[in-house]
Each structure stands twice: as C-alpha cells, then as structure tokens.
C-alpha positions as CSV (number, residue, x, y, z in Angstrom):
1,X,-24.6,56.9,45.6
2,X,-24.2,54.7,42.7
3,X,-26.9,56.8,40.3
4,X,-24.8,58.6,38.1
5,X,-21.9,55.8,37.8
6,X,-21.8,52.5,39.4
7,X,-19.3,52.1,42.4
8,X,-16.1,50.6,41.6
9,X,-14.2,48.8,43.6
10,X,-10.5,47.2,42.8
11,X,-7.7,45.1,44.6
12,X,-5.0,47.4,43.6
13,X,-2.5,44.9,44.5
14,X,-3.4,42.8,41.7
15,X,-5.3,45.0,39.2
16,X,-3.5,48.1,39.1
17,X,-5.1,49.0,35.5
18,X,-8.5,48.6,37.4
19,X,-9.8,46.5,34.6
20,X,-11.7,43.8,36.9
21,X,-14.6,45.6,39.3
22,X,-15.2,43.6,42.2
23,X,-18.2,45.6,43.5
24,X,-20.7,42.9,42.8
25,X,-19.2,39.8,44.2
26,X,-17.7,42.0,47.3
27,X,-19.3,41.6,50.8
28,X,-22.3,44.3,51.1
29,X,-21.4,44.6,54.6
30,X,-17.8,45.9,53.5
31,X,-19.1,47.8,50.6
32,X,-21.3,49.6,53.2
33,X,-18.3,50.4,55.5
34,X,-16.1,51.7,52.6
35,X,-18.4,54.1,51.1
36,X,-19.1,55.4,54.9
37,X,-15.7,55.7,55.4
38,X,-15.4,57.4,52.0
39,X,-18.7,59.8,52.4
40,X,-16.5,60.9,56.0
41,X,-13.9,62.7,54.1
42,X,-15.3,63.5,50.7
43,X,-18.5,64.7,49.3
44,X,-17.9,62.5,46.1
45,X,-21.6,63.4,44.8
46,X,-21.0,66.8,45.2
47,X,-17.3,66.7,43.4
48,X,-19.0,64.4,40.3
49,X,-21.6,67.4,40.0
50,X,-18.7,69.8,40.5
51,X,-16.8,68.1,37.4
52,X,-19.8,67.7,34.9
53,X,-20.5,71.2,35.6
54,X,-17.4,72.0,34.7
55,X,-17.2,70.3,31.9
56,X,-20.3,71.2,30.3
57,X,-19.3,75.1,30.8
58,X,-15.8,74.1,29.1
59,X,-17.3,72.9,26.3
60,X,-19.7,75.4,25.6
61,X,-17.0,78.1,25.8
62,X,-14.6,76.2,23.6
63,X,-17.8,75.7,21.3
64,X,-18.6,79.6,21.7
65,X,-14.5,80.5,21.2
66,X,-14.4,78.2,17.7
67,X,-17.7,79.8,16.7
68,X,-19.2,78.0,13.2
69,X,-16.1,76.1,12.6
70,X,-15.9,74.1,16.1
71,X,-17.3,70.9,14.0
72,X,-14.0,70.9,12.2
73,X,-11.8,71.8,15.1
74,X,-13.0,69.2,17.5
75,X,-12.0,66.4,14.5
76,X,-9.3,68.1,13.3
77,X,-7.2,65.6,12.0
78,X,-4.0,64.5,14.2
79,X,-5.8,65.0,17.4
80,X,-5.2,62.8,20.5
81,X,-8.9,61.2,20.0
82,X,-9.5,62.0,16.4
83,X,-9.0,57.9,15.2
84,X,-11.5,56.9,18.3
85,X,-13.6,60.5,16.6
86,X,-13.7,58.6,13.4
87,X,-14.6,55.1,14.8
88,X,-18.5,56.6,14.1
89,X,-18.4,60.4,13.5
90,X,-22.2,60.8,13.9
91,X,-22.5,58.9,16.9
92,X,-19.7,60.7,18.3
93,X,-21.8,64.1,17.0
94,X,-24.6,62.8,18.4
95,X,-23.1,62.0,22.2
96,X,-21.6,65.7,22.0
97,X,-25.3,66.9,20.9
98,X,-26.9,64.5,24.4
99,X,-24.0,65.9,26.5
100,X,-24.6,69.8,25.5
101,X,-28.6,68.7,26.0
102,X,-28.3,67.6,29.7
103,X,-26.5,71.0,30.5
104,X,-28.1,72.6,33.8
105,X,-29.7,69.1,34.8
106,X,-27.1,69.1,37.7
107,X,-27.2,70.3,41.1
C-alpha cells in the first residue's frame, strides 16, 4: 500500500495526462474508501510484484541473448530511448546495474 510507489490519484475529467496528483490534498476518508474499493477487485500489490518480476527476468534474458555486446545493443544508436540513454550514459549504466542488483528481493 503506497511502499513501493506512492498512490496516485487524478480527476480524469480535467487532467487526462495525469500530470497533477491529488493524493495529498484529497480527503483521507475518500482515499480510504477508494483503495478498499480497489483492494476488492485487484490484488494491485501482487500485480506490481508480478510486473517487476517480470521485468527483471526480461532483462536478464535479453542481457543473456546479447551476451558481451548487450552494452552496445541497449544504446544502440536510433533507439526509441537512446537520446533520454545519452542524457547521462553512466547513470543510466548505473540504474540498470541497481535494477539487475535488487533481482529476487520481490515476493
């Protein structure tokens, strides 16, 4: 509830690009009721576990599949996210290193 990520809560009416959160100026009494509501149909812990695990066994199979070369290939030039890559290439090294690191830490 709120450890991994904080909540997020949006009026869709008026944000629809979700930029503004509301959950700290919302009523706790309704922030209560919605996330009851929402743990009543959907384990959303569970499905947040589900995806890092998922993600961290994708990466380590790309990573495997590329073998010495997967430095180059996950930069490779032209790539969707290779200008936001080059914003701070070691950095970005570095958050892929932590990421790999916290492998089998979930549930």
């Amino acid at each position: 509830d709120g450890q991994m990520h904080p909540h997020l809560l949006f009026n869709l009416d008026h944000d629809l690009d979700e930029i503004n959160n509301l959950i700290d100026s919302a009523d706790p009494i309704l922030i209560a009721t919605l996330l009851s509501r929402l743990r009543s149909i959907i384990d959303y812990r569970q499905v947040a576990y589900d995806v890092a695990d998922y993600a961290h066994r994708s990466l380590e199979a790309w990573i495997t599949a590329q073998g010495d070369d997967w430095q180059y290939e996950i930069h490779k030039p032209g790539l969707r996210y290779d200008v936001p890559f080059d914003y701070d290439v070691k950095a970005t090294f570095d958050a892929i290193a932590a990421f790999r690191q916290q492998n089998n830490t979930y549930a």
